[in-house]
Backbone as JSON, one array per atom type, in Angstrom:
{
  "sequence": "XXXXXXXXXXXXXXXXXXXXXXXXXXXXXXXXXXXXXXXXXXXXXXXXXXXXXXXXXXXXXXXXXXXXXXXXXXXXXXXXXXXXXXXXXXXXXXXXXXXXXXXXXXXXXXXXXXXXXXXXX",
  "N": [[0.83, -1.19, 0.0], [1.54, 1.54, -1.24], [2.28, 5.12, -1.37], [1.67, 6.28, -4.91], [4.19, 7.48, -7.32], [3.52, 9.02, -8.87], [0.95, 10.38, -8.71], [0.7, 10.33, -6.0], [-1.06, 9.51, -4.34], [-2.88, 6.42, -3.0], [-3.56, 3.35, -4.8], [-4.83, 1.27, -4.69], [-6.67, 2.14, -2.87], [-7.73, 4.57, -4.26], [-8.82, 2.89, -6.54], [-10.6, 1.27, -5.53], [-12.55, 3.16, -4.31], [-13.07, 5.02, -6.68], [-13.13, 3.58, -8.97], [-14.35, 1.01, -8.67], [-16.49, 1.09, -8.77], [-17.77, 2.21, -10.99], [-17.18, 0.05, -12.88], [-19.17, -2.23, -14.83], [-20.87, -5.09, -14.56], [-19.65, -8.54, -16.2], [-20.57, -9.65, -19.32], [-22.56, -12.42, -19.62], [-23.07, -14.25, -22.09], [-21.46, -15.88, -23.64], [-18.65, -14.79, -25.82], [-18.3, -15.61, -29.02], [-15.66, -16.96, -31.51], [-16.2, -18.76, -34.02], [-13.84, -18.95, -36.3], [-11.36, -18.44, -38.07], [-9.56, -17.51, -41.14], [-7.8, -17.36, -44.06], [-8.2, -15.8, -47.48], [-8.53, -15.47, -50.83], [-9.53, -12.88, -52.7], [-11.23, -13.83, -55.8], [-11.5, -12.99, -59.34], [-14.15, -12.9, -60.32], [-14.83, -11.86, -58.41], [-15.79, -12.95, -55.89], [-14.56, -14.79, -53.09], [-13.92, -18.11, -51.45], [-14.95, -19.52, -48.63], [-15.32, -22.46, -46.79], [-16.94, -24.01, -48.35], [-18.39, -22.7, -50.09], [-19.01, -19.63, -52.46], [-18.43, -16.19, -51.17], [-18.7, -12.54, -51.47], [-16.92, -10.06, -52.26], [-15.58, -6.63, -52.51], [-15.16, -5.27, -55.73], [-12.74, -3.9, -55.95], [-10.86, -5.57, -54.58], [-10.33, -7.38, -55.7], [-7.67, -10.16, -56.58], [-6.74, -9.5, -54.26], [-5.29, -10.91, -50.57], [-7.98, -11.69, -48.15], [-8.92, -11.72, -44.26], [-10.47, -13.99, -43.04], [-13.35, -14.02, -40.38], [-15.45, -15.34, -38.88], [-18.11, -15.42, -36.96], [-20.65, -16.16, -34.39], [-22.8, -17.04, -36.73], [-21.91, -14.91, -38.29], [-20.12, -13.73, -41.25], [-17.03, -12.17, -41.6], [-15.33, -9.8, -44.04], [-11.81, -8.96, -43.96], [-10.04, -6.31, -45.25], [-6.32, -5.47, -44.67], [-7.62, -4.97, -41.98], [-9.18, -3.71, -41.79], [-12.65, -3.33, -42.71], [-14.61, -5.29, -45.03], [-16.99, -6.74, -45.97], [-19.6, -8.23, -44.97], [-21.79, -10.9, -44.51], [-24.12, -13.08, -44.03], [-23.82, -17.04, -43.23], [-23.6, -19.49, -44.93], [-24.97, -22.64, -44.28], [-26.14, -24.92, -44.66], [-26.01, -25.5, -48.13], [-23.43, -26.38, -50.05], [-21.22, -25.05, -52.38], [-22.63, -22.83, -52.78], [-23.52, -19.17, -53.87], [-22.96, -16.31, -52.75], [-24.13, -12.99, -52.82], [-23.32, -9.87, -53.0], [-24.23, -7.17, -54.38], [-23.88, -4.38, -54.95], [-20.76, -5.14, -54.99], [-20.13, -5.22, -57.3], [-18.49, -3.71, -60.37], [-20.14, -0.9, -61.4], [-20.55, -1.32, -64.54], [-21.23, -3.86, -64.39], [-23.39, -4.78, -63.22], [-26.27, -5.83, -64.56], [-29.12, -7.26, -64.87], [-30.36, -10.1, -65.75], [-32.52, -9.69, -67.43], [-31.95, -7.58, -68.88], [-30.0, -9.22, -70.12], [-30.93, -10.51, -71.99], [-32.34, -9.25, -73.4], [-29.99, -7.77, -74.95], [-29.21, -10.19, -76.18], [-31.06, -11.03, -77.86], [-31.38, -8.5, -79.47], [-29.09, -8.64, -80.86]],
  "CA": [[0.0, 0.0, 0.0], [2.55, 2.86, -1.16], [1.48, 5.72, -2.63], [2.1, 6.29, -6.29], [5.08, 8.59, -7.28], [3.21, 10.7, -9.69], [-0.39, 10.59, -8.54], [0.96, 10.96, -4.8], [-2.31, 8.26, -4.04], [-2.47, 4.92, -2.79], [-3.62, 3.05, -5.96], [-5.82, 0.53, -3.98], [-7.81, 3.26, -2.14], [-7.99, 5.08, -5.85], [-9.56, 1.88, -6.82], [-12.24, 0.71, -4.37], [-13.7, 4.33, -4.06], [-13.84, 5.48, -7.26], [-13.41, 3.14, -10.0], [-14.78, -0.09, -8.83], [-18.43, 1.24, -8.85], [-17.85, 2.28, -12.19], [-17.55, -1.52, -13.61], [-20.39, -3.47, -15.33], [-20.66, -6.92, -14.59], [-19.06, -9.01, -17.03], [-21.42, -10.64, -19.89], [-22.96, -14.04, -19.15], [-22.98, -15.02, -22.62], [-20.0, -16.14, -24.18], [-18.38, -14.32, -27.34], [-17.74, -16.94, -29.71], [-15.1, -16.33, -32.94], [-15.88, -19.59, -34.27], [-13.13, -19.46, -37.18], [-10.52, -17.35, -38.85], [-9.34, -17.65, -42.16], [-7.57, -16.31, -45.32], [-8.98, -16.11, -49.0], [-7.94, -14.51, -51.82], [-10.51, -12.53, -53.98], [-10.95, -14.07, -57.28], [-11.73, -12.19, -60.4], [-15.63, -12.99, -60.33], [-15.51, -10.85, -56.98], [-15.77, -14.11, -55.02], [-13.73, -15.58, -52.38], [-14.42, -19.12, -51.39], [-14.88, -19.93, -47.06], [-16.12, -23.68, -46.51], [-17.47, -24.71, -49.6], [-19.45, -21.61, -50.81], [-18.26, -18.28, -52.66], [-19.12, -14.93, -50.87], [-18.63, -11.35, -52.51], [-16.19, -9.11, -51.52], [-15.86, -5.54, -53.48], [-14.29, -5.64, -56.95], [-11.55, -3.42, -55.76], [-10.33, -6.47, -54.09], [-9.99, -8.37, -56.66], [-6.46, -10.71, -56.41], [-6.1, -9.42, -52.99], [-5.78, -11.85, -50.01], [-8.04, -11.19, -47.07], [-8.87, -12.08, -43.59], [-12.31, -13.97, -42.88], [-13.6, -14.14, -39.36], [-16.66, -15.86, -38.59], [-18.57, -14.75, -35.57], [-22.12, -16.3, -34.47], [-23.39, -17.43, -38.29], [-22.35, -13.93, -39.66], [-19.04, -14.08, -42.2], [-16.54, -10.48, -41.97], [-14.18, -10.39, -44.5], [-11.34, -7.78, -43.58], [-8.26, -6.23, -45.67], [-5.88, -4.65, -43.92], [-7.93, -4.17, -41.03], [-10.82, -2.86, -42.51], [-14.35, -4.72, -42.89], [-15.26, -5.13, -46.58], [-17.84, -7.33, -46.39], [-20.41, -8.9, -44.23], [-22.49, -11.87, -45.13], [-24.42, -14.68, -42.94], [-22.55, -17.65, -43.52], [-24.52, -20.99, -45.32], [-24.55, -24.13, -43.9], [-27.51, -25.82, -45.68], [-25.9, -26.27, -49.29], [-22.11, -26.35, -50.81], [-21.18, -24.59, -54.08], [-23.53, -21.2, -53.2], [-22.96, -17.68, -54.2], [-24.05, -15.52, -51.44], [-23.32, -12.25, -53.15], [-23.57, -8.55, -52.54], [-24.42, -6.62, -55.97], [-23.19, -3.41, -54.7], [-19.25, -5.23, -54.58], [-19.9, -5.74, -58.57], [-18.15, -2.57, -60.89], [-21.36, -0.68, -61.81], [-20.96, -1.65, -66.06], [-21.19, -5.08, -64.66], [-24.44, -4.54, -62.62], [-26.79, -6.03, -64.99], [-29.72, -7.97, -64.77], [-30.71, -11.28, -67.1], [-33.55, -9.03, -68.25], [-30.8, -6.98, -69.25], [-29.04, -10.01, -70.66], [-31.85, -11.2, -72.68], [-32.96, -7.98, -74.36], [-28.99, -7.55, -76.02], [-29.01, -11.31, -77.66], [-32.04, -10.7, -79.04], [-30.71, -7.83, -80.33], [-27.82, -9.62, -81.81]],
  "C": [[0.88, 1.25, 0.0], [1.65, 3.86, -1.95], [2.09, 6.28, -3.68], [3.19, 7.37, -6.56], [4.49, 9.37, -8.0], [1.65, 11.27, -9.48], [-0.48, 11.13, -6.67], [-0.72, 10.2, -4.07], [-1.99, 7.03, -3.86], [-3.42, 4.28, -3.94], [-5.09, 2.48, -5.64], [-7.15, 0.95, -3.65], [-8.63, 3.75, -3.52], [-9.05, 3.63, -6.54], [-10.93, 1.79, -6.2], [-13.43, 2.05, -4.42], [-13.91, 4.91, -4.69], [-13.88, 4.62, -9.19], [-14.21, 1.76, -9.85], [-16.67, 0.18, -8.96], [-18.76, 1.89, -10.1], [-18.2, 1.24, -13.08], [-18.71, -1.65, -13.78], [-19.97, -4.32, -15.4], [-20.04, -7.64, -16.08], [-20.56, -9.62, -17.87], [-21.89, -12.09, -19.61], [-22.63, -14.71, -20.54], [-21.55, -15.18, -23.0], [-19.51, -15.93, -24.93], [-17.28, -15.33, -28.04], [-17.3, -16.22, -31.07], [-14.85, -18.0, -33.34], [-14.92, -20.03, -35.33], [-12.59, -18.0, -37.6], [-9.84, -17.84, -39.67], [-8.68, -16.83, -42.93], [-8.37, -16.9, -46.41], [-8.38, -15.29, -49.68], [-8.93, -14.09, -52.75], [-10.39, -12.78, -55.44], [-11.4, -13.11, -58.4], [-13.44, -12.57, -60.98], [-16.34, -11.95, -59.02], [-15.91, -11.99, -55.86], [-14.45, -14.16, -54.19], [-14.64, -17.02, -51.82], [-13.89, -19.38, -50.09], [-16.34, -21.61, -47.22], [-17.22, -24.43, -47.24], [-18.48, -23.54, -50.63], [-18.42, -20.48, -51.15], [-19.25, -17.4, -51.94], [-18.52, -13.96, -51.63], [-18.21, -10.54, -51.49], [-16.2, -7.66, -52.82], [-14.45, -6.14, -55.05], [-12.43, -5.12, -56.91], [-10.7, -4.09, -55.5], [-9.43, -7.37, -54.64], [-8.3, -9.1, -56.4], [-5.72, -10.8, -55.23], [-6.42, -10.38, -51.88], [-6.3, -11.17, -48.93], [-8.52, -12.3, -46.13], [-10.27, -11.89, -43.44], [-12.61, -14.41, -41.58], [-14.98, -14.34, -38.92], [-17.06, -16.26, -36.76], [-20.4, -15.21, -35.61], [-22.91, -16.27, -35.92], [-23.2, -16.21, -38.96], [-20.38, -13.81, -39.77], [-18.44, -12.49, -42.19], [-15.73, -10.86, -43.02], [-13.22, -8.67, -44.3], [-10.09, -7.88, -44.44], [-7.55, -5.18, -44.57], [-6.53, -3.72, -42.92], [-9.02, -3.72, -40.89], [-12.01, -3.72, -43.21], [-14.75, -4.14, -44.53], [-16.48, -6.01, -47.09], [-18.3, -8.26, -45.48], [-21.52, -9.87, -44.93], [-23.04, -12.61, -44.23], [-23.94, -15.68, -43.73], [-24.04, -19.06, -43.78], [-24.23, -21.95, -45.41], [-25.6, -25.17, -44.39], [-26.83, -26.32, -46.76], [-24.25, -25.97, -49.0], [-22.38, -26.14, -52.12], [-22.19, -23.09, -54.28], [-22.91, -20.29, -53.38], [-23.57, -16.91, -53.37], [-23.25, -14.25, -52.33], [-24.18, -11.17, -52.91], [-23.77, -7.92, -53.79], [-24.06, -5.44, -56.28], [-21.55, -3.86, -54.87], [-18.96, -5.46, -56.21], [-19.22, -4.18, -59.11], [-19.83, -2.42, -61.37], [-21.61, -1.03, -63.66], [-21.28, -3.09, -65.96], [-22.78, -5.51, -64.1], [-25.47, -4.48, -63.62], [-27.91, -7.09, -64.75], [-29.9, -9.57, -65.96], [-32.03, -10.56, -67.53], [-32.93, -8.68, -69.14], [-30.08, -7.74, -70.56], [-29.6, -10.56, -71.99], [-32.23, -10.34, -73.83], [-31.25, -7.82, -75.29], [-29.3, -9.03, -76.66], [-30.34, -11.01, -78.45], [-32.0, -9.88, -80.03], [-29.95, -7.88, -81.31], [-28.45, -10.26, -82.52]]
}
């Protein structure tokens, strides 16, 4: 029980009487990071986590990032930075869970879209 050289306080005391009644109880539930991963964005705007592609932005493209799966929802982070959130699908293998915003906008076409040029042709 000394007291501190630059606060000139006993630390302990400083404790009990004005920070411990500050605390909130700790959570009950339990924060689960059930998996962490790399991927590398392919050139469809995909990366592929546990049998399915998700959609990361196009910018991405070739770059590898870091996927962290938290309670059924999928982050994918570059350098740090969240580029893409997804819930994560455990029902099939081989899905495309994709975002349509992470496409370049000339690519942002529909099959309406797709249907009306061959006809054209």
């Amino acid at each position: 029980m000394r007291v501190h050289g630059t606060t000139k306080k006993v630390l302990a005391q400083q404790f009990t009487s004005f920070e411990k009644t500050a605390l909130l109880p700790l959570p009950k539930e339990e924060f689960i990071i059930s998996d962490i991963s790399k991927a590398t964005v392919h050139t469809n705007c995909h990366f592929s986590y546990s049998g399915n592609y998700y959609s990361a932005p196009y910018t991405y493209i070739g770059e590898q990032v870091d996927i962290i799966v938290m309670d059924n929802i999928l982050k994918a982070f570059y350098k740090g930075k969240e580029i893409a959130l997804h819930p994560v699908e455990k029902n099939e293998k081989g899905k495309h869970i994709t975002n349509k915003n992470h496409y370049p906008l000339h690519k942002d076409i529909t099959n309406k879209d797709i249907k009306s040029s061959y006809r054209k042709k």
